[in-house]
N, C-alpha and C positions, 0 to 999 in steps of 0.2 A: 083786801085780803081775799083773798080765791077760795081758799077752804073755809069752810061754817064754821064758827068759833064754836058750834056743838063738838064738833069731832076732835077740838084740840087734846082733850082727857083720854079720847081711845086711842090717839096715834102716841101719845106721851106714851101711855101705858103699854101700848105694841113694842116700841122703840126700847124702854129699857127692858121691858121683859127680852125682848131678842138677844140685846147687848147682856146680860145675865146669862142667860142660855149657855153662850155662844161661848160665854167666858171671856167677855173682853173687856168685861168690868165686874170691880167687885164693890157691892155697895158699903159704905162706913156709916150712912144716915138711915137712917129706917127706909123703906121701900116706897110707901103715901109720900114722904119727904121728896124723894128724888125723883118720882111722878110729878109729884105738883113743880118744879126745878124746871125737869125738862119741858113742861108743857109753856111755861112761862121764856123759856128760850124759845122752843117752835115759835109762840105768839109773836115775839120778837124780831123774829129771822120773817114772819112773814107777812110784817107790817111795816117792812123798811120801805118799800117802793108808796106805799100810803102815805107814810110820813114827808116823805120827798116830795111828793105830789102836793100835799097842803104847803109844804115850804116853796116849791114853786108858783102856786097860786097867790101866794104874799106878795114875793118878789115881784110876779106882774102885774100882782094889784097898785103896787107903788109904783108902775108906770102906763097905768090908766089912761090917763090923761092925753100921754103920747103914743102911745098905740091907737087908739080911737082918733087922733088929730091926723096922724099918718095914716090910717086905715089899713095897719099891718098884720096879721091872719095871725089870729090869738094861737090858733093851735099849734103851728108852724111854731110860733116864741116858747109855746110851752115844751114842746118835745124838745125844741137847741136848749133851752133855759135846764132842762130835766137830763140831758144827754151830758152837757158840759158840765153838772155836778156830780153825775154818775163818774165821770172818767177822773175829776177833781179828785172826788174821796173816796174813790178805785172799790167803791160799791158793787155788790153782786149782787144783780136782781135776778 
């Protein structure tokens, strides 16, 4: 994740105060409610490429063995391994 998990609370809180504002939303949960909502969405949306990353780590960890035997350029398998699942599950990083 790129952004400090400090600032996830002031960008939640910027984000729907804006959205309120502006009139493009009207809230039905109490306002703490839909802060803590939308912060737990940001968290979300900006942990996907980290999550990806450990699940390609997996997948190359289970072929260990032949990588190392081939001496084929981990990073090179990681970015096709991480590129061909992005386009898979039409992920937006």
């Amino acid at each position: 994740m790129r952004v400090p998990k400090t600032w996830l609370p002031i960008l939640a809180k910027r984000v729907v105060n804006n959205l309120i504002t502006e009139g493009l939303v009207e809230s039905k949960v109490p306002l703490d409610e839909l802060i803590r909502h939308t912060e737990a969405l940001i968290y979300e949306e900006l942990t996907v490429e980290d999550r990806l990353a450990d699940e390609v780590r997996q997948i190359l960890k289970s072929f260990e063995g032949e990588i190392e035997r081939k001496r084929l350029d981990y990073k090179a398998l990681f970015d096709m391994t991480k590129h061909r699942l992005v386009k898979e599950r039409k992920i937006i990083l």
